[in-house]
C-alpha positions in Angstrom: 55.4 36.7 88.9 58.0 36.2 86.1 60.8 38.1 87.2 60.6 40.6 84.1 57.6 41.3 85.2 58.4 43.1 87.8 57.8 47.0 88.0 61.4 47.2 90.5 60.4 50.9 91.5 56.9 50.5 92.6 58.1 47.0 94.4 60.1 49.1 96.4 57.8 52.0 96.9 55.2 49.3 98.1 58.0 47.8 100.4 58.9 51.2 101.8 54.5 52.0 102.6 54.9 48.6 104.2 57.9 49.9 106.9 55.9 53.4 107.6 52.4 53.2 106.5 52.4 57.1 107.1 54.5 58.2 104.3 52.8 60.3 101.3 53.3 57.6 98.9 51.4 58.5 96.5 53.7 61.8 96.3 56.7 59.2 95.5 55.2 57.7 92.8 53.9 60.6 91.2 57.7 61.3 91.1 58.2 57.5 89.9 55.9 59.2 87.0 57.7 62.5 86.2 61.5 60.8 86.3 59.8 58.0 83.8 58.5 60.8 81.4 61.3 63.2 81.3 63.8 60.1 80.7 61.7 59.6 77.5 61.9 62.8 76.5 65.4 62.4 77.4 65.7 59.5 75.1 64.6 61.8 72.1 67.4 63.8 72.6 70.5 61.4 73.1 72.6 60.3 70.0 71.4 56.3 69.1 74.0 54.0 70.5 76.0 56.0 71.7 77.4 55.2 75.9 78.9 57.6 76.8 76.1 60.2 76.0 73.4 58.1 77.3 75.6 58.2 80.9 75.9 61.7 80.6 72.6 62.4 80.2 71.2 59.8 83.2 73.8 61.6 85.3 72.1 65.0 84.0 68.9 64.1 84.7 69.4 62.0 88.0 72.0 64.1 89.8 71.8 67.1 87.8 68.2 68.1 87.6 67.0 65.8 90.4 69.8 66.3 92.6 70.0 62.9 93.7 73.6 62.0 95.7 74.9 59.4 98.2 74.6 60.1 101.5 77.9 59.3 103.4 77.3 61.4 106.6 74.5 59.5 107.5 75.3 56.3 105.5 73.4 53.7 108.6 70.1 56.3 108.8 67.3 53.5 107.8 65.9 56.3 105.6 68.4 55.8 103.2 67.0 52.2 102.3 63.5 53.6 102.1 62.5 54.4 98.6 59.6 57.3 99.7 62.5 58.7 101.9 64.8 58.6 99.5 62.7 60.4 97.5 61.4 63.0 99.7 65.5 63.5 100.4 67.1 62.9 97.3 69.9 61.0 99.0 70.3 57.1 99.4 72.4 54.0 99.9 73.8 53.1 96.6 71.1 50.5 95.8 68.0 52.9 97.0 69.2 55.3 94.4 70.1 52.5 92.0 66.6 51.7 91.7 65.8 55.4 90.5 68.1 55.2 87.8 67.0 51.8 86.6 64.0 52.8 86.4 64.8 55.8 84.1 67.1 54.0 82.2 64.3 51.6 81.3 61.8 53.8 80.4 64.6 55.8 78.5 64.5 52.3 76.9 68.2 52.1 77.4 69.4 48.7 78.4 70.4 48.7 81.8 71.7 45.8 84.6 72.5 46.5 88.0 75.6 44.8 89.7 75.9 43.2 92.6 79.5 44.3 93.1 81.0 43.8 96.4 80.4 46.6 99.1 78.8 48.9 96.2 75.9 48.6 94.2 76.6 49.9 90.8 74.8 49.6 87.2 75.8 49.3 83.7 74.2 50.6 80.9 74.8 48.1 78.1 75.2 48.1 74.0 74.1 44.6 72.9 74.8 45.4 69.5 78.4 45.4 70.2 77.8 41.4 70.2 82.0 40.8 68.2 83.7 42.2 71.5 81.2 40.8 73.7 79.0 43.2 75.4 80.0 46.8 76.0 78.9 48.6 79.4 79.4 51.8 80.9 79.6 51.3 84.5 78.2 53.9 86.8 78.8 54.4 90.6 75.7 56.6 91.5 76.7 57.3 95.2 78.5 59.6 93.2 76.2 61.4 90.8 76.6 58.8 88.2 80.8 58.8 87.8 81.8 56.9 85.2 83.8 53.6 86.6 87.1 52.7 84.4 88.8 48.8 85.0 91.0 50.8 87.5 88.4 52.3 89.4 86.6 48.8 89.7 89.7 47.1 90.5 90.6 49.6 93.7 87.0 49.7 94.9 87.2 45.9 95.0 90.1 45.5 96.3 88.6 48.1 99.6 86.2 45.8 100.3 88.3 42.6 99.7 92.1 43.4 99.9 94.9 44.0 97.8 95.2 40.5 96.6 91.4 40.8 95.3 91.4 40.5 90.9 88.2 42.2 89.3 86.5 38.4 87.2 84.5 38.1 84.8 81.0 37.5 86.5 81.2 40.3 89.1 79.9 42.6 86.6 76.7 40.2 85.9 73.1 41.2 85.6 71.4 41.3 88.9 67.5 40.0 88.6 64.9 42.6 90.1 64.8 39.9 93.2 68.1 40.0 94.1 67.8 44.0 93.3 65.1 44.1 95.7 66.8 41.4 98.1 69.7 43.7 98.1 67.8 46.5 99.2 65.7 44.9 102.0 69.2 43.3 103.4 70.6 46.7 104.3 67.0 47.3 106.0 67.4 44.4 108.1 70.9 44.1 108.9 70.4 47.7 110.4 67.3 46.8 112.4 69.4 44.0 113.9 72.3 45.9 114.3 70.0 48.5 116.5 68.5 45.0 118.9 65.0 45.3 116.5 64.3 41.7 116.1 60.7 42.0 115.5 61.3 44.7 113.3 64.5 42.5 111.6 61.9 39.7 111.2 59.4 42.0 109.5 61.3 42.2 106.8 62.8 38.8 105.9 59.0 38.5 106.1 58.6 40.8 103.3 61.7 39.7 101.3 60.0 36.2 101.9 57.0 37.7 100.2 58.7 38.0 96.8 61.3 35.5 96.9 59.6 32.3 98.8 62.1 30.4 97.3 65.1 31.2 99.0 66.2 29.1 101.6 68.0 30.8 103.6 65.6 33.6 104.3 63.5 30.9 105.8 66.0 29.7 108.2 66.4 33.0 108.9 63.3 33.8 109.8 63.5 30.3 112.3 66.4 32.0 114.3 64.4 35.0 114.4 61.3 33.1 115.4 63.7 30.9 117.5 65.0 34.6 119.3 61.7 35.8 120.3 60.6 32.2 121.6 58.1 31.9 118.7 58.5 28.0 118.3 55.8 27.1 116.5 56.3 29.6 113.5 60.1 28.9 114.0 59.3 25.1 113.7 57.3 26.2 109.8 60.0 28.1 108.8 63.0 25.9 109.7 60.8 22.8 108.1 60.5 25.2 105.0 64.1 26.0 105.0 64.9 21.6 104.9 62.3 21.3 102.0 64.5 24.0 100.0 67.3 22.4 101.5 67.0 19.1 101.8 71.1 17.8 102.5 74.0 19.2 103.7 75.6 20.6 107.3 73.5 22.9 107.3 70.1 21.2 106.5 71.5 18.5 109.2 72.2 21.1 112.0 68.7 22.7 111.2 67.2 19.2 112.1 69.1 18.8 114.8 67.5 22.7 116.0 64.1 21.0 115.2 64.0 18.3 116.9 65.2 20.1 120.3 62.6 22.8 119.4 59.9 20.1 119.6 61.0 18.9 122.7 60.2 22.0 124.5 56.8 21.9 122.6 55.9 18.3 124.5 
């Protein structure tokens, strides 16, 4: 699918019935359904164009009527990744809940991005009319009920993650596709199943992530190591041979062949 095709909230419902089958999904996106309609209703009642009310009101609606909040006190709980969970809970890791307010946003027909900003998924609703001074945003940290985010604010969350010598640029508040939105969200699944020894479980999910993003070359070599870790040769073998067609030069195209070639010398 062309990316703006892609229904983000239901992608990562259907991700989240693919982890636990058991879950009442159908439950979660009935709720996809209500947060969709009273956005629009939401929409009717906002002044035209105007930022600042449109944040309010998403931070009404999202963390006011719908209670949903960060949860710090169990920030590495896997259920905060899982969109049913979140939902069922009303609390999340910042990109979990992000996807609940993009998808209100949009059917507030508000133009909205998310942000890949370091350590902190955030998103921006947007003015493109305001096309002289390039394009205005309001920036909103929803870990914390949708609080508006000044320059300052930006400037010391990055520097947190990166240090005090760390400058806020001008791409790091760029448009994040609904892949990387969804890559983003399936990362902090895996990287906590690997964290906890779940290999199989950690290569599940590059799995998925490979299922809507084939084209990205690292998840395939990833998925070789993982292969590789659970002596899987011959499906290691297809996925480091993918990763070289992706990736055809450089070290680390030249290190995979080298991982190859002893990998088929165990096969003989």
């Amino acid at each position: 699918m062309q990316d703006g095709e892609i229904d983000l909230a239901d992608a990562a419902l259907q991700l989240a019935r693919i982890a636990e089958p058991d879950l009442d999904w159908h439950a979660a996106r009935a709720h996809l359904t209500e947060l969709a309609r009273d956005a629009v209703d939401l929409a009717a009642e906002t002044p035209e164009g105007d930022l600042a009310a449109r944040a309010g009101a998403l931070a009404g609606l999202m963390a006011g009527r719908h209670g949903y909040r960060g949860n710090a006190e169990t920030y590495d709980d896997l259920d905060n990744a899982n969109l049913i969970r979140v939902i069922e809970r009303r609390r999340g890791l910042p990109v979990a809940l992000g996807i609940l307010w993009l998808h209100a946003a949009r059917a507030a027909g508000w133009p909205v991005r998310g942000i890949n900003f370091p350590g902190h998924f955030l998103i921006a609703l947007e003015d493109p009319a305001q096309a002289d001074s390039g394009m205005r945003l309001v920036v909103l940290d929803l870990f914390a009920g949708g609080k508006v985010l000044h320059r300052a604010d930006l400037t010391r969350l990055l520097k947190r993650f990166y240090g005090e010598k760390a400058e806020l640029g001008p791409n790091m508040l760029a448009a994040m596709s609904s892949r990387d939105v969804l890559l983003r969200l399936q990362v902090n699944i895996k990287s906590r199943l690997l964290l906890m020894g779940q290999t199989q479980a950690g290569l599940a999910c590059v799995e998925d992530m490979l299922r809507f993003a084939p084209s990205e070359a690292l998840l395939w070599r990833e998925a070789g190591e993982l292969n590789q870790r659970l002596d899987r040769v011959a499906a290691a073998l297809r996925c480091y041979g993918r990763f070289v067609e992706l990736h055809p030069s450089g070290e680390a195209a030249a290190r995979t062949r080298v991982t190859m070639g002893e990998l088929r010398a165990r096969l003989n």
